[in-house]
LUMBA-255621 format. One record per residue: residue number from 1; residue in one letter; x, y negated, z of N, C-alpha, C in turn. Coordinates in steps of 0.2 Angstrom, whole numbers, plus 5000, padded with zeros to 4 digits. Example, Ala and Ser with C-alpha at 12.3 -4.5 7.8 and 13.67 -1.06 7.14 Angstrom:
2
@pos:1&code:A&n.xx:5066&n.yy:5028&n.zz:5039&ca.xx:5062&ca.yy:5022&ca.zz:5039&c.xx:5066&c.yy:5016&c.zz:5039
@pos:2&code:S&n.xx:5064&n.yy:5011&n.zz:5035&ca.xx:5068&ca.yy:5005&ca.zz:5036&c.xx:5064&c.yy:5000&c.zz:5039
! end
This chain:
147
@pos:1&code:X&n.xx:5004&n.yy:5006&n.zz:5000&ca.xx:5000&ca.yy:5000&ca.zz:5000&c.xx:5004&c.yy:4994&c.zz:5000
@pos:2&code:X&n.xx:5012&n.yy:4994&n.zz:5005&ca.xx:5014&ca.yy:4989&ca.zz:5005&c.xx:5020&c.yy:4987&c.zz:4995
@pos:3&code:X&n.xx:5018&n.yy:4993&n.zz:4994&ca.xx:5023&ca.yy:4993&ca.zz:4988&c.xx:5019&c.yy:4990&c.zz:4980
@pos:4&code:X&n.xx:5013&n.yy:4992&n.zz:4985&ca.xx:5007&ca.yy:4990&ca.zz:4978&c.xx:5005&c.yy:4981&c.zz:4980
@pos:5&code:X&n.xx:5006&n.yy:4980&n.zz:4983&ca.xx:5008&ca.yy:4969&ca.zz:4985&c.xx:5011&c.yy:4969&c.zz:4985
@pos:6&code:X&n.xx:5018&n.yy:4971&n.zz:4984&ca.xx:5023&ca.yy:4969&ca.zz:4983&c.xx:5025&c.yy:4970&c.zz:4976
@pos:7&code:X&n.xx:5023&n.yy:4973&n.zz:4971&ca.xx:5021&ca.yy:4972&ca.zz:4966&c.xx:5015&c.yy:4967&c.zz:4962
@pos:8&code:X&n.xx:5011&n.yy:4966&n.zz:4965&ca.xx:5005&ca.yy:4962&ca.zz:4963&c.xx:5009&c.yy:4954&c.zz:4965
@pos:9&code:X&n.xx:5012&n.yy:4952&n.zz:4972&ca.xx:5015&ca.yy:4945&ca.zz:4973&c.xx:5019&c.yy:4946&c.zz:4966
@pos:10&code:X&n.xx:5025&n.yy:4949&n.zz:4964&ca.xx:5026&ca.yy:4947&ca.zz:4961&c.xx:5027&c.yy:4945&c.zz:4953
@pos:11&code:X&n.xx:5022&n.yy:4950&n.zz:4952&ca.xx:5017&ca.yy:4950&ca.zz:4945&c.xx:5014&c.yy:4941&c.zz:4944
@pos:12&code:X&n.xx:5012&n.yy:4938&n.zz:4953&ca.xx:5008&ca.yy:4933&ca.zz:4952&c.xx:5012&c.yy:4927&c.zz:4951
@pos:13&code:X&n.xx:5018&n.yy:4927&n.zz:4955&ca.xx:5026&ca.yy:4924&ca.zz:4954&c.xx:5029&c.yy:4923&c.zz:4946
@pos:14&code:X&n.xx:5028&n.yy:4929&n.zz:4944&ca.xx:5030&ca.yy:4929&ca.zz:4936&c.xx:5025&c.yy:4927&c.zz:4932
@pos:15&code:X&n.xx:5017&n.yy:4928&n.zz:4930&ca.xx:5014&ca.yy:4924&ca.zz:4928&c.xx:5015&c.yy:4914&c.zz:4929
@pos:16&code:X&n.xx:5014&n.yy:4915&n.zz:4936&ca.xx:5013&ca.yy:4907&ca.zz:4939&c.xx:5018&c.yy:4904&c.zz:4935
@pos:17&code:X&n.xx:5024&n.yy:4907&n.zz:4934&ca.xx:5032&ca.yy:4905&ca.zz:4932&c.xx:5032&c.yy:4903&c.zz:4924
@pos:18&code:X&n.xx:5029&n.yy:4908&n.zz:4921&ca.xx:5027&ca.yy:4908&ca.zz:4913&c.xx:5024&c.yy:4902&c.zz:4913
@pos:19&code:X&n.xx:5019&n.yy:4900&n.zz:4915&ca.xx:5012&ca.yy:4894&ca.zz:4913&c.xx:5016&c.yy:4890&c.zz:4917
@pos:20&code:X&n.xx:5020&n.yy:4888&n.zz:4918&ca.xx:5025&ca.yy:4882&ca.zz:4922&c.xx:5030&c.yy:4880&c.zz:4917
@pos:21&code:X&n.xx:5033&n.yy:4885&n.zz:4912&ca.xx:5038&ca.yy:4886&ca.zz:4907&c.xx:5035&c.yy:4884&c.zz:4904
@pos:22&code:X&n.xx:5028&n.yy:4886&n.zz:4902&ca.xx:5028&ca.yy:4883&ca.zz:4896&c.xx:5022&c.yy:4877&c.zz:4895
@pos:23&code:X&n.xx:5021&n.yy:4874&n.zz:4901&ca.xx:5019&ca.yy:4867&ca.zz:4902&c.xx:5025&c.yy:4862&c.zz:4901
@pos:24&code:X&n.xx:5031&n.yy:4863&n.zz:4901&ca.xx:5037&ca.yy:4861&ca.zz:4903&c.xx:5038&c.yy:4860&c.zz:4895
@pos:25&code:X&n.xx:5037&n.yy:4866&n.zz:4893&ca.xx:5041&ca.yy:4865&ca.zz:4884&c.xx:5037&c.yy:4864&c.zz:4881
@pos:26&code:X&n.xx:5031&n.yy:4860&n.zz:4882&ca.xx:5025&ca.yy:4857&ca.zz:4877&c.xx:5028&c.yy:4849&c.zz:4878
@pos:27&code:X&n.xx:5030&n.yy:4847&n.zz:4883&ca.xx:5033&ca.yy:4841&ca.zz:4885&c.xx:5039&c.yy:4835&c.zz:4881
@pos:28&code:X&n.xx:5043&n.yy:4842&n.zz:4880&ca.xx:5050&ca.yy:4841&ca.zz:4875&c.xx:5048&c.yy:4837&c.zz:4869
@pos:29&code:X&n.xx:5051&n.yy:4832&n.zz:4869&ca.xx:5052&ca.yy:4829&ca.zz:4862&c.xx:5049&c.yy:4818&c.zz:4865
@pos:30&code:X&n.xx:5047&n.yy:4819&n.zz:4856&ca.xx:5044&ca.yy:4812&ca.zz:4859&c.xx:5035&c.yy:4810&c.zz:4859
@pos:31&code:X&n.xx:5033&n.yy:4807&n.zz:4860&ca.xx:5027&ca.yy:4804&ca.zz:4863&c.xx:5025&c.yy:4799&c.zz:4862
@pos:32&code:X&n.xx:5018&n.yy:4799&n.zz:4858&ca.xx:5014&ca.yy:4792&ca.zz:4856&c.xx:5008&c.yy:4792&c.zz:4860
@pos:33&code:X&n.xx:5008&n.yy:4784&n.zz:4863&ca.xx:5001&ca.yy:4783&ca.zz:4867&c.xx:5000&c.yy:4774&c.zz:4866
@pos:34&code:X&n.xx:4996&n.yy:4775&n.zz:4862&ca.xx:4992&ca.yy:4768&ca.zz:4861&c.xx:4989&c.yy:4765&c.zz:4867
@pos:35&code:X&n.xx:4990&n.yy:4760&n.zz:4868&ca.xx:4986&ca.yy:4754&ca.zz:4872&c.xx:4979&c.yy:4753&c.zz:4869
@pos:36&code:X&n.xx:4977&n.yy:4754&n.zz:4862&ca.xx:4970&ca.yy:4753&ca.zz:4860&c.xx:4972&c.yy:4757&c.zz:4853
@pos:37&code:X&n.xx:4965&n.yy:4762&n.zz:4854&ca.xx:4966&ca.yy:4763&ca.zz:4844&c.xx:4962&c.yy:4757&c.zz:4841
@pos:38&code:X&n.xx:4958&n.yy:4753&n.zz:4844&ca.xx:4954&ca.yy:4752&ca.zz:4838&c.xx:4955&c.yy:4745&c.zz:4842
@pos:39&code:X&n.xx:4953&n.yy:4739&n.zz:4836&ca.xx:4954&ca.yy:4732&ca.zz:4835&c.xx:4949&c.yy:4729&c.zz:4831
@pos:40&code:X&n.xx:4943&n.yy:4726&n.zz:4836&ca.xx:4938&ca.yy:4724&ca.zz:4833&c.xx:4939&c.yy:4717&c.zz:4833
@pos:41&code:X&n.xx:4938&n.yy:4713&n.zz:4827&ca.xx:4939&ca.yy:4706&ca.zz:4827&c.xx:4932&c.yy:4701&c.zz:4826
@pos:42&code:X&n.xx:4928&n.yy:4704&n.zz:4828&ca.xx:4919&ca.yy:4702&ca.zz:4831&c.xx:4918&c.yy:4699&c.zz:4822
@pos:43&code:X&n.xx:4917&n.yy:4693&n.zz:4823&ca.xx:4914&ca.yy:4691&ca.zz:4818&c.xx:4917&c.yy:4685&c.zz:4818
@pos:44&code:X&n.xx:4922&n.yy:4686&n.zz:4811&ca.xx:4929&ca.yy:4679&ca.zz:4810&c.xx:4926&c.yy:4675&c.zz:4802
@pos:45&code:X&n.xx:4928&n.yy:4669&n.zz:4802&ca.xx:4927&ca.yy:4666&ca.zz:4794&c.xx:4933&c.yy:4668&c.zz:4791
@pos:46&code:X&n.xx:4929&n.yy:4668&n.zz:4786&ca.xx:4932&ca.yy:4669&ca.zz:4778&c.xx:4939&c.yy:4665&c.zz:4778
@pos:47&code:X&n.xx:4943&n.yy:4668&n.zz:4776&ca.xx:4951&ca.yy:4665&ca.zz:4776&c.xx:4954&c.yy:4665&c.zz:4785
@pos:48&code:X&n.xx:4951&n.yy:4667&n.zz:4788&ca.xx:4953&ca.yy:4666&ca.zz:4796&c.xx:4960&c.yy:4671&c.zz:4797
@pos:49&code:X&n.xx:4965&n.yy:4669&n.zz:4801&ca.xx:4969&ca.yy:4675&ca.zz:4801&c.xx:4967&c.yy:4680&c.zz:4801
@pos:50&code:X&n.xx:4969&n.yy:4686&n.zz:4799&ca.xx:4967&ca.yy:4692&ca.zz:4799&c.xx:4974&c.yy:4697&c.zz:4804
@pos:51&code:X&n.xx:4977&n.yy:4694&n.zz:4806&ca.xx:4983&ca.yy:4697&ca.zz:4809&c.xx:4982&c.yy:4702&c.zz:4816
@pos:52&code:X&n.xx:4981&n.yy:4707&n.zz:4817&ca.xx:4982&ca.yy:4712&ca.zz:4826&c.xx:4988&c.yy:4716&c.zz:4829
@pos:53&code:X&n.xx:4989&n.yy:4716&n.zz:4834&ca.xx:4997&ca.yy:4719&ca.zz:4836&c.xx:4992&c.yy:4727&c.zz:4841
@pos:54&code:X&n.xx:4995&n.yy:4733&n.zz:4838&ca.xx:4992&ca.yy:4738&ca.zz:4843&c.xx:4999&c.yy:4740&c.zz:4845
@pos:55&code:X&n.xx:4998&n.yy:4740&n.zz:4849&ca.xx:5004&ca.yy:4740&ca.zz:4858&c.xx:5003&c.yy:4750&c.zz:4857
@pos:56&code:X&n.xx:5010&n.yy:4752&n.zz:4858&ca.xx:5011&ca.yy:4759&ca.zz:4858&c.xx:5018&c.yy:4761&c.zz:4862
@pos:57&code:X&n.xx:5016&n.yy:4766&n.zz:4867&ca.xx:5023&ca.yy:4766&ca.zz:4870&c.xx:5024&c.yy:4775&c.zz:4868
@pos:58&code:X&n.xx:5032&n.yy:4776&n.zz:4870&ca.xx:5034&ca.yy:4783&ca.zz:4869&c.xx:5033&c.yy:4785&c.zz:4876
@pos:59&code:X&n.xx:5030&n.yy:4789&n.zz:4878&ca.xx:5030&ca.yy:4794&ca.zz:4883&c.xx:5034&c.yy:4800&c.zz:4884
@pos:60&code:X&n.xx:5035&n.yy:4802&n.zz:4879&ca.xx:5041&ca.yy:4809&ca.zz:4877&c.xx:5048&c.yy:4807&c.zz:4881
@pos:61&code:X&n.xx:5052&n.yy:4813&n.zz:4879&ca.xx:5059&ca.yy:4811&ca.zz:4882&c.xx:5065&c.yy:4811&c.zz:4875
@pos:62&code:X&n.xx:5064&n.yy:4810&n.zz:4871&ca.xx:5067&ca.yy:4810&ca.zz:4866&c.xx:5067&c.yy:4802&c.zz:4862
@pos:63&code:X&n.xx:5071&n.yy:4799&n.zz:4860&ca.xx:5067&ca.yy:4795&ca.zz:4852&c.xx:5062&c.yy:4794&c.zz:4849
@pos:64&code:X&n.xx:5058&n.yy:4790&n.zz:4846&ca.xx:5051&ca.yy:4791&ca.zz:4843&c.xx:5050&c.yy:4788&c.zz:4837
@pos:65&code:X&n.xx:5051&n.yy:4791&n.zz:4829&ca.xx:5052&ca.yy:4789&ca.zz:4825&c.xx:5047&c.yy:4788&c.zz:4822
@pos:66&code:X&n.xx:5044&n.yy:4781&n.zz:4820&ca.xx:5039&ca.yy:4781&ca.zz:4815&c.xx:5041&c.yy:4780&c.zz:4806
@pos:67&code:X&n.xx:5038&n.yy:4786&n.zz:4803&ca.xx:5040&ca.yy:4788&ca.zz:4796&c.xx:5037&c.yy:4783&c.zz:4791
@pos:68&code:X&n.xx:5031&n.yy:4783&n.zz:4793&ca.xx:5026&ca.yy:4778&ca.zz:4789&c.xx:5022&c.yy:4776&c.zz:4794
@pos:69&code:X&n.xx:5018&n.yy:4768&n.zz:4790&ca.xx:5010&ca.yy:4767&ca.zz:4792&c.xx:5008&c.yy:4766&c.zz:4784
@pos:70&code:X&n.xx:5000&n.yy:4768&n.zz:4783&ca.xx:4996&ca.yy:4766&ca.zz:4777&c.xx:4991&c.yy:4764&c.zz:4781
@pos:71&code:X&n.xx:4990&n.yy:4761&n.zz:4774&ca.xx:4982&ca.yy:4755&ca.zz:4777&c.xx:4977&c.yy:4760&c.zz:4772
@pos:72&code:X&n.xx:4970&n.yy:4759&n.zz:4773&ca.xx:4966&ca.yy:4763&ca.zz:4770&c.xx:4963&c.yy:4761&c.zz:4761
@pos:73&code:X&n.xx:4970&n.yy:4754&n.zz:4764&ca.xx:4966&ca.yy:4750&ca.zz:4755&c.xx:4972&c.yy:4746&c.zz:4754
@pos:74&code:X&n.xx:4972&n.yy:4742&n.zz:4750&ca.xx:4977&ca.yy:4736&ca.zz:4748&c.xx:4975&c.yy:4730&c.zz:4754
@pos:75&code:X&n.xx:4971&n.yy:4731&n.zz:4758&ca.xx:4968&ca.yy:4725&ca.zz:4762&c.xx:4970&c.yy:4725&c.zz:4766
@pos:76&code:X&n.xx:4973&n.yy:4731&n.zz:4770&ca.xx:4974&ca.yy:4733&ca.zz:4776&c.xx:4983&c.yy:4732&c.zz:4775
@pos:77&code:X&n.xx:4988&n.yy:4729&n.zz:4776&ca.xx:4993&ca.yy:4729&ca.zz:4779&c.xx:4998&c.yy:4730&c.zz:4786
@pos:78&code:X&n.xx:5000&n.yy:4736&n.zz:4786&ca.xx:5002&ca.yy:4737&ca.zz:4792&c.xx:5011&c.yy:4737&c.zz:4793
@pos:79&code:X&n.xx:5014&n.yy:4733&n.zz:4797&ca.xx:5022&ca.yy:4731&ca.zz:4799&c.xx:5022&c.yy:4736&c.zz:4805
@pos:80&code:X&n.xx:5028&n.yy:4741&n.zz:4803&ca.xx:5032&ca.yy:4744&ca.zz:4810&c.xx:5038&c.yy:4747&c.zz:4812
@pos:81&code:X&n.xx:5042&n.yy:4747&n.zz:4817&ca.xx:5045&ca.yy:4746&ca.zz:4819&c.xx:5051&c.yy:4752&c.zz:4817
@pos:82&code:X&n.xx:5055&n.yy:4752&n.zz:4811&ca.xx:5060&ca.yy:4754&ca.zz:4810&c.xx:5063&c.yy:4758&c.zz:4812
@pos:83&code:X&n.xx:5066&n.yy:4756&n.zz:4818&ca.xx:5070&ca.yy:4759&ca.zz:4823&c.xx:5070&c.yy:4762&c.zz:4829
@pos:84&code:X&n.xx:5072&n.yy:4769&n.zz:4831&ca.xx:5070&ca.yy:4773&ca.zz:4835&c.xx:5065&c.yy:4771&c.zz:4841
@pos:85&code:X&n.xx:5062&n.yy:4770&n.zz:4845&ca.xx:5058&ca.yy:4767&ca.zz:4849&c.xx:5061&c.yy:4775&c.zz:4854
@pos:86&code:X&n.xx:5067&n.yy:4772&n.zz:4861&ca.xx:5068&ca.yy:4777&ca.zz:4867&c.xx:5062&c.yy:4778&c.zz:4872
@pos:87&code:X&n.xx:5061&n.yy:4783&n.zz:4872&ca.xx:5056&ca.yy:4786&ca.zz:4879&c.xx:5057&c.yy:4780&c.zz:4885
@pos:88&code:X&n.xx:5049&n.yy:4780&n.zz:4887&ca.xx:5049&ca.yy:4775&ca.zz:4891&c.xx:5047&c.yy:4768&c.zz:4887
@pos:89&code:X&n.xx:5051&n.yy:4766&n.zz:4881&ca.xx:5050&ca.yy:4761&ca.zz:4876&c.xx:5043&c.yy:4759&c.zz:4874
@pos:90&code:X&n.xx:5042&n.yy:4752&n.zz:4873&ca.xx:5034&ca.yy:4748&ca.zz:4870&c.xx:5037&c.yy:4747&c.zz:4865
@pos:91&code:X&n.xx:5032&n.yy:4746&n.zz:4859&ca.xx:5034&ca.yy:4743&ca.zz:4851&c.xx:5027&c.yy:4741&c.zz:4850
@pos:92&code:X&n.xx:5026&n.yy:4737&n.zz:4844&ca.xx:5019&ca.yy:4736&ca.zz:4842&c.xx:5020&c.yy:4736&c.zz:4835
@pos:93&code:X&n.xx:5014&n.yy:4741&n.zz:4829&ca.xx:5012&ca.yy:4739&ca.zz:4824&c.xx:5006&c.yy:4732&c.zz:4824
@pos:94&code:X&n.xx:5010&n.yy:4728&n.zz:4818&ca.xx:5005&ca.yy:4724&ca.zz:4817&c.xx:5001&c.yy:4725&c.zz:4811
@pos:95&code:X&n.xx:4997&n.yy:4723&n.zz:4810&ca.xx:4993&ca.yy:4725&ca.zz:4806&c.xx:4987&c.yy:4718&c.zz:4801
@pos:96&code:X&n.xx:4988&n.yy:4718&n.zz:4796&ca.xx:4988&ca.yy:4711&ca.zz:4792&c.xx:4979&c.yy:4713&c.zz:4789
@pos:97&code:X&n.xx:4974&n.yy:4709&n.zz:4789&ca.xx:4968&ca.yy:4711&ca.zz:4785&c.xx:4966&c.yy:4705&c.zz:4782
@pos:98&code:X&n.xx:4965&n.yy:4705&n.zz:4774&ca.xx:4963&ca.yy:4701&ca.zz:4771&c.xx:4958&c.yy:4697&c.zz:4770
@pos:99&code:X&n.xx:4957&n.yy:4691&n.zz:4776&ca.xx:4950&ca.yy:4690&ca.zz:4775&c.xx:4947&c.yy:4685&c.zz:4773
@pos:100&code:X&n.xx:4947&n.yy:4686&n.zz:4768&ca.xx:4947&ca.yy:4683&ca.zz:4759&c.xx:4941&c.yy:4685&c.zz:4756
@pos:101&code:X&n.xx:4940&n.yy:4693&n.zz:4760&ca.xx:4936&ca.yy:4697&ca.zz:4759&c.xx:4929&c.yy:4695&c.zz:4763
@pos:102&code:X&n.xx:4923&n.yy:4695&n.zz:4760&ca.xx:4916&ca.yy:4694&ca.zz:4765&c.xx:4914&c.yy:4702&c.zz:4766
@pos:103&code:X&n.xx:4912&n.yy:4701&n.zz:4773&ca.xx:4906&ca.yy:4707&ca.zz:4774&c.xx:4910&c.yy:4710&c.zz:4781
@pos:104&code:X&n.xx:4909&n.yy:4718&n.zz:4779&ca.xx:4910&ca.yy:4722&ca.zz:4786&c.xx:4918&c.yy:4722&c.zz:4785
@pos:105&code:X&n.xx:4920&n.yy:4724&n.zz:4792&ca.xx:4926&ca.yy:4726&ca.zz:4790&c.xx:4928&c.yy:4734&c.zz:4794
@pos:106&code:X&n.xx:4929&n.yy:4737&n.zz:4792&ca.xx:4931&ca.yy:4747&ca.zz:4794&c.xx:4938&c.yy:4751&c.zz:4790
@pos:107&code:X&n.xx:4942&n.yy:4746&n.zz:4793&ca.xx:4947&ca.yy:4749&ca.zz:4789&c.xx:4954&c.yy:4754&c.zz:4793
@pos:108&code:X&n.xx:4956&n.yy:4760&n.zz:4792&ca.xx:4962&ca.yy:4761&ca.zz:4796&c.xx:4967&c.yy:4760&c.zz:4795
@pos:109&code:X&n.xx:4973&n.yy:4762&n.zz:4797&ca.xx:4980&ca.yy:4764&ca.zz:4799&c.xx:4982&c.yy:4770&c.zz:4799
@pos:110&code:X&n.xx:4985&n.yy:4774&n.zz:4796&ca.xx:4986&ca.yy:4782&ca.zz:4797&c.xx:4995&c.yy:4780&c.zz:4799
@pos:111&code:X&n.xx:4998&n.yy:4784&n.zz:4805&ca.xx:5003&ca.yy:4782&ca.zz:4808&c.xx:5008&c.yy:4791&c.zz:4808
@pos:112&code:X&n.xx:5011&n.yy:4790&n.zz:4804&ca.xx:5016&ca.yy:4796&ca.zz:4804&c.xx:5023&c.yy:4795&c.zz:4806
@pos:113&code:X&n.xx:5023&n.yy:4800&n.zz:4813&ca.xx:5032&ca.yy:4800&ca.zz:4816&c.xx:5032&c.yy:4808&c.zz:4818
@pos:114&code:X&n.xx:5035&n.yy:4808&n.zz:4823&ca.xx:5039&ca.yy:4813&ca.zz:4826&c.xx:5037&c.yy:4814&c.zz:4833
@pos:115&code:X&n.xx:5032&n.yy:4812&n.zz:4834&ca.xx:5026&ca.yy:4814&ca.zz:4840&c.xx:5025&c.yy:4820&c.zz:4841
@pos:116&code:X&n.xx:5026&n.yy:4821&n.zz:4845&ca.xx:5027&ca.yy:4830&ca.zz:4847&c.xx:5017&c.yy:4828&c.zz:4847
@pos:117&code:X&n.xx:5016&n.yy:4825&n.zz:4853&ca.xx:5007&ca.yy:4826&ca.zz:4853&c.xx:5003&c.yy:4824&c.zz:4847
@pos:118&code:X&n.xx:5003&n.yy:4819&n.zz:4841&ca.xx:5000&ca.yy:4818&ca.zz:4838&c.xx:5006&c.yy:4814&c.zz:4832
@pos:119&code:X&n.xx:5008&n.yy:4820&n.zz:4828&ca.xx:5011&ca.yy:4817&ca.zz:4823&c.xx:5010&c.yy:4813&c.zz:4818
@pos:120&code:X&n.xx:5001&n.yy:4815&n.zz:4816&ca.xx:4999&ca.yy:4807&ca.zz:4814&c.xx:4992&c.yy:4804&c.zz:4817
@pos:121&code:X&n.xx:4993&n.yy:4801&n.zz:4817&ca.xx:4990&ca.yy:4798&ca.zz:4821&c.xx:4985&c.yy:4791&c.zz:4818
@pos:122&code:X&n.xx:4978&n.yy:4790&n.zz:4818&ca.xx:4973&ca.yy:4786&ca.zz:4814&c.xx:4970&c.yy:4781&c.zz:4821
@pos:123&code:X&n.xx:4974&n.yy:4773&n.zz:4819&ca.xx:4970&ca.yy:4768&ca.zz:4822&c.xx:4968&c.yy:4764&c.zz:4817
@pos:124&code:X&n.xx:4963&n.yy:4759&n.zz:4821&ca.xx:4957&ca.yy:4758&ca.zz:4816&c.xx:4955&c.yy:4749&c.zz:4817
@pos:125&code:X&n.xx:4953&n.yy:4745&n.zz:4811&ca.xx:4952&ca.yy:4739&ca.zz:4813&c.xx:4943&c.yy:4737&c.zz:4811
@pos:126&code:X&n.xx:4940&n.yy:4734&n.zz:4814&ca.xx:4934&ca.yy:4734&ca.zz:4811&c.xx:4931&c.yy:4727&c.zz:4815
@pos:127&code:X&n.xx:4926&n.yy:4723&n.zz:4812&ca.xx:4922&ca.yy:4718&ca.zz:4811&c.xx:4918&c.yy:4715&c.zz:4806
@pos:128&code:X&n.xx:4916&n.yy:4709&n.zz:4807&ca.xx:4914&ca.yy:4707&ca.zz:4801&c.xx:4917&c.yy:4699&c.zz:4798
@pos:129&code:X&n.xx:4919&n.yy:4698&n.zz:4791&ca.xx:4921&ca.yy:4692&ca.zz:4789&c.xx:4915&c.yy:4687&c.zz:4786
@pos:130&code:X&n.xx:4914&n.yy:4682&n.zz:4790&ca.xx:4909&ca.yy:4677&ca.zz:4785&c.xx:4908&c.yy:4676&c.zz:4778
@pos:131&code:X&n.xx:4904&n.yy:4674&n.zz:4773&ca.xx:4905&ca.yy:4672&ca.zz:4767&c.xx:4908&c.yy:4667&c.zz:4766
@pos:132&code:X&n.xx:4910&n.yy:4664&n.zz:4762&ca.xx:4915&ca.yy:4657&ca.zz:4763&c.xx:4909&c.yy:4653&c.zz:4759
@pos:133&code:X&n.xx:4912&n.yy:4645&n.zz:4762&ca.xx:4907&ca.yy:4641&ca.zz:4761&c.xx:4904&c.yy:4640&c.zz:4753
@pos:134&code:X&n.xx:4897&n.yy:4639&n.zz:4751&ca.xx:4896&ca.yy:4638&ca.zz:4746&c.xx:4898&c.yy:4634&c.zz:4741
@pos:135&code:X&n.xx:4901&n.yy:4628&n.zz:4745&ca.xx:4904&ca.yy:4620&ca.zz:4743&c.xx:4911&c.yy:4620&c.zz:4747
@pos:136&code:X&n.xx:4915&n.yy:4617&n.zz:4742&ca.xx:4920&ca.yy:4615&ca.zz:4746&c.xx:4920&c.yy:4608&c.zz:4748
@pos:137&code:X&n.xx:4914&n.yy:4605&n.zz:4749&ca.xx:4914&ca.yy:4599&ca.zz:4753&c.xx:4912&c.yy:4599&c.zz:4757
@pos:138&code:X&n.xx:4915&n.yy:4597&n.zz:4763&ca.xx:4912&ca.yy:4594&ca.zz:4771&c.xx:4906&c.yy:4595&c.zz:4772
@pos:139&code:X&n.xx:4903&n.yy:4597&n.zz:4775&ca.xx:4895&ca.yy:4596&ca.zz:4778&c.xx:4896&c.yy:4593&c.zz:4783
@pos:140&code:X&n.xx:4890&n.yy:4586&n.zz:4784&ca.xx:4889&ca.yy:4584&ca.zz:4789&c.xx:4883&c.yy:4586&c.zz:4790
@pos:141&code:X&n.xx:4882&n.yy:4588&n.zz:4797&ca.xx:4876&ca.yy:4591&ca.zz:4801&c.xx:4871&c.yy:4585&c.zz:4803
@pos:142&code:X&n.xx:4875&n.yy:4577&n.zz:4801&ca.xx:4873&ca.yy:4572&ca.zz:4804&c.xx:4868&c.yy:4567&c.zz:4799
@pos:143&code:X&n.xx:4868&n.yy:4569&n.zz:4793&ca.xx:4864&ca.yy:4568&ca.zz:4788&c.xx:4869&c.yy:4560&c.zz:4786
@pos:144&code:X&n.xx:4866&n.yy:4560&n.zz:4779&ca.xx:4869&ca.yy:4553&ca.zz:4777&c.xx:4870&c.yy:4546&c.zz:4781
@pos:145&code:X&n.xx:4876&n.yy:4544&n.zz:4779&ca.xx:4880&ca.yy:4537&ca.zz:4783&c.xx:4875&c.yy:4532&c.zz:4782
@pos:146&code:X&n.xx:4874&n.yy:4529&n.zz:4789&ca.xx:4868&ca.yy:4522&ca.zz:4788&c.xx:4872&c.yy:4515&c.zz:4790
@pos:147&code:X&n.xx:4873&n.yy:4509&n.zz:4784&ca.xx:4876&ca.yy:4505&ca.zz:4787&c.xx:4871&c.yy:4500&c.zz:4788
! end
């Protein structure tokens, strides 16, 4: 009896050890974690900057190299950071939208590095842009000048 718990401890020892291994080797490498997927710009005017920065740190223990960003149209421009980003490290993609353009706006960022957890990885911008004014002459709300 005392030989059959002494084999069962340490059959549980040995499992418990395994699922601790290999918690530990899912870990290795580097690591993407955004501050925000998504970047809503509410409701901007036509021509308004269209510029957003998504904030992304490595959590991993390795380098964190981003390979590409694509935007989901010619509208969508996205800037990022070249150079290795070390564990523990913040960087920001920014991201340029044309708002030239009237109407909604739902467009992504597909993000390809060397992210152990999410090698690509899909952020998102969306809102809506005004139509641009009819006239390119002033309005006054005040109605015509009375001298």
């Amino acid at each position: 009896r005392d030989m059959k718990n002494a084999v069962l401890s340490l059959l549980l020892i040995f499992v418990a050890g395994l699922g601790t291994a290999m918690a530990q080797e899912v870990k290795q490498g580097p690591s993407i974690e955004f501050v925000k997927e998504v970047h809503d710009y509410g409701k901007i005017k036509n021509g308004a900057n269209g510029e957003c920065a998504f904030e992304f740190k490595n959590t991993g223990n390795a380098p964190l190299i981003i390979s590409n960003a694509k935007g989901s149209c010619g509208c969508t421009v996205p800037q990022w950071p070249k150079e290795p980003i070390a564990p523990g490290k913040t960087a920001v993609i920014k991201v340029k939208y044309d708002t030239k353009r009237a109407g909604a706006i739902n467009k992504s960022v597909t993000i390809t590095s060397n992210a152990t957890n999410e090698p690509t990885k899909v952020i998102r911008i969306k809102g809506y842009v005004e139509a641009r004014p009819t006239s390119g002459a002033p309005v006054n709300p005040a109605g015509p000048a009375v001298n």
